[in-house]
N, C-alpha and C positions, 0 to 999 in steps of 0.2 A: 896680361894685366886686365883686372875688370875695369868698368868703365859706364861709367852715366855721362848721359847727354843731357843739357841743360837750355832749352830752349824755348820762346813763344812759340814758334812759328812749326806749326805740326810740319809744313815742310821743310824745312830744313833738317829738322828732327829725321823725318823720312830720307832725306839725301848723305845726311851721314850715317844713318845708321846702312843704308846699301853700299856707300862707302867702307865703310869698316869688313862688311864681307871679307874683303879681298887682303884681310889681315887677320889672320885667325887666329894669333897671339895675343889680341884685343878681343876680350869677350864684354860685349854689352849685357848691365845688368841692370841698368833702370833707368827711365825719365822724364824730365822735369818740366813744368811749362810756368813755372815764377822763381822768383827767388826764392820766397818762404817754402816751396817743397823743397828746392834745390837744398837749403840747409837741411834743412828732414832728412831726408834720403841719404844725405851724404854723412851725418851724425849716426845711420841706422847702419847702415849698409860699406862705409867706410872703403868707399872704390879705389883704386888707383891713380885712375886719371881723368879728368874732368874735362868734357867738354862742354863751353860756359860762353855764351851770348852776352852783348853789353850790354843793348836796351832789352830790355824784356818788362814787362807789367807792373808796377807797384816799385820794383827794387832794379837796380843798377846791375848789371854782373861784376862790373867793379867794387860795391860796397860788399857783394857776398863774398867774393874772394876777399875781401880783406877781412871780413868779420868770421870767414870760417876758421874753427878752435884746431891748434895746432898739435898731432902733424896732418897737415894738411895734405890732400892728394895735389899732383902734378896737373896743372892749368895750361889748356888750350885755349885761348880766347878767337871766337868765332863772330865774325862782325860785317856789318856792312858801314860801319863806316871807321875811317883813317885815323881821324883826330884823336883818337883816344890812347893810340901807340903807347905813346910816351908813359902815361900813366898806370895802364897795362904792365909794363916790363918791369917798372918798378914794385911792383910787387911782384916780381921773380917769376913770373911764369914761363914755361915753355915757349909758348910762338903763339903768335897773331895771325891768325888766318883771315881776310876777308872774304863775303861771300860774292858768289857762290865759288863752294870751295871744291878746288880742283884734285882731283885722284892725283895725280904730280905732286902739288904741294902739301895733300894730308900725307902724302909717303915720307915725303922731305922730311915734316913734321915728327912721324914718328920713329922715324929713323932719328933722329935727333934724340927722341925720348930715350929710345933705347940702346943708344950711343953712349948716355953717363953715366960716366964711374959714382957710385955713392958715395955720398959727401957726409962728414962725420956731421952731426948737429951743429948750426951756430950758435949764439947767440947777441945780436945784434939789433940793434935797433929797430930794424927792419923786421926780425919775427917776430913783432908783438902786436898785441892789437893795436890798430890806431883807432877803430870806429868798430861799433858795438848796434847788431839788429835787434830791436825792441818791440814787446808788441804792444798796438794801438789796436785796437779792436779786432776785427778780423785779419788785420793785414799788419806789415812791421814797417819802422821807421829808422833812420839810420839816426844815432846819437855817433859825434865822434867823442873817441876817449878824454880828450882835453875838455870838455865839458861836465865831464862826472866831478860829481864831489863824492860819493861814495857806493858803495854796492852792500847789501843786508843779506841776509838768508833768514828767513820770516814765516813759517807754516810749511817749510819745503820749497821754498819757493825765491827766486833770487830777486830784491828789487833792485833797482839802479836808481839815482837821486842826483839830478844836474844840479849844476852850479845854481839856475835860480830858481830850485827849489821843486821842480818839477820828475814827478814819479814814473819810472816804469819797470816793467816786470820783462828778466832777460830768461830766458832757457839753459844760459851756462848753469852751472853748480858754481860758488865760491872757491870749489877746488880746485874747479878749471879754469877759471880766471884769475887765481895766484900762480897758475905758471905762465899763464898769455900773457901779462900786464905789466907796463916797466918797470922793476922795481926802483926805476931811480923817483919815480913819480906814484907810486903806489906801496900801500904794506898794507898788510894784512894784520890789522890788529889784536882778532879773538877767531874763535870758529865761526863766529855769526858776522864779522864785517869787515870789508876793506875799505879804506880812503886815502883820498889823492890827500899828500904832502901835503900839501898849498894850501889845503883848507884848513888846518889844522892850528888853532888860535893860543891855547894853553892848554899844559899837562898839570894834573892834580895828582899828585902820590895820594895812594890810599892804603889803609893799613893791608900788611898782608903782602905789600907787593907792586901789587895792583896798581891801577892810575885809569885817573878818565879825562880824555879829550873831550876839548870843546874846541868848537867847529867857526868858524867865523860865520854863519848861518846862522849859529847859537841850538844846533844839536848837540848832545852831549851820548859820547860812548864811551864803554867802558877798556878799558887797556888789560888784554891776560897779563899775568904777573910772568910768566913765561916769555910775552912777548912785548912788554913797554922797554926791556932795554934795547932789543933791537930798534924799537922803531924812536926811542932817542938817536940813537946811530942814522937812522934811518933819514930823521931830520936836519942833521947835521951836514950829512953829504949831501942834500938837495939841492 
């Protein structure tokens, strides 16, 4: 299995990568010392299994495992501190390792990994984004999902637009964030835009088909003629 390691602390970094020696079905192939490379790397390079820090610089290793686009590799959470278990697990990871991590228990660990039978795809609740990495200048911010009112695709380029009105530019594509994103709380209305249900105020039929939403923000998009009947439907079950 390849494998990045996701970490501040060049030492730790250094102790599991001597650690893994002694497993040579794990091959290290790059890593991290924030979150924003962490999503990089793992977007580029698409390892297997991730070994991922909780506090680390700027971003949580919580937020990144949740905002990494799915399918996502298999999460070791590597930490020194307890409290976060809980929250951890729930996004489905592997094990929680606190440090410093013991040659015993990273065995434990991936013996575990490589214990499981594959599991056919879900789709539940739980594999979709909850919370979305944004960039603010040089560095990213966590938006969670229930704050968007919509996503655009704008010169190549994807923005995101919170509820109160607030801009920012994501790395996803719109086409990979129409299979992340609930559709019970999302459609995707044209090539160029998705929006949350909720925000969605009136539908105007237009000739042809077509139809344009207005937004209770008071943007207006336009509806493909392809896709206004689903997202009637779409409405309805909300």
């Amino acid at each position: 299995m390849r494998v990045l390691i996701a970490d501040d602390e060049p030492f730790a970094r250094d102790r599991l990568r001597q650690l893994l020696l002694a497993h040579p079905e794990f091959e290290l192939i790059a890593e991290a010392g924030d979150g924003a490379e962490t999503l990089r790397l793992t977007a580029s390079l698409k390892p297997d299994l991730l070994f991922l820090d909780i506090q680390m610089g700027g971003t949580s290793g919580l937020d990144v495992a949740a905002c990494l686009p799915l399918p996502r590799p298999a999460i070791i959470f590597c930490t020194a501190y307890e409290q976060h278990a809980v929250d951890a697990f729930e996004l489905q990871v592997v094990d929680y390792l606190l440090k410093p991590v013991s040659r015993a228990r990273l065995a434990q660990s991936l013996q575990r990994l490589s214990s499981k039978q594959p599991q056919p795809p879900t789709h539940t609740p739980l594999a979709y984004l909850t919370r979305l990495l944004v960039r603010t200048g040089n560095h990213y911010t966590v938006v969670p999902a229930a704050q968007v009112c919509c996503f655009e695709a704008l010169d190549g380029l994807t923005r995101l637009t919170t509820l109160d009105g607030h801009h920012h530019w994501l790395d996803l594509s719109l086409q990979e964030l129409d299979t992340q994103l609930d559709p019970r709380r999302f459609y995707r209305i044209s090539r160029n835009a998705i929006l949350w249900l909720g925000a969605i105020l009136e539908l105007h039929p237009l000739p042809g088909g077509a139809a344009e939403a207005v937004l209770r923000q008071g943007a207006r998009f336009e509806v493909s003629r392809r896709r206004y009947r689903g997202l009637v439907t779409a409405i309805e079950k909300a």
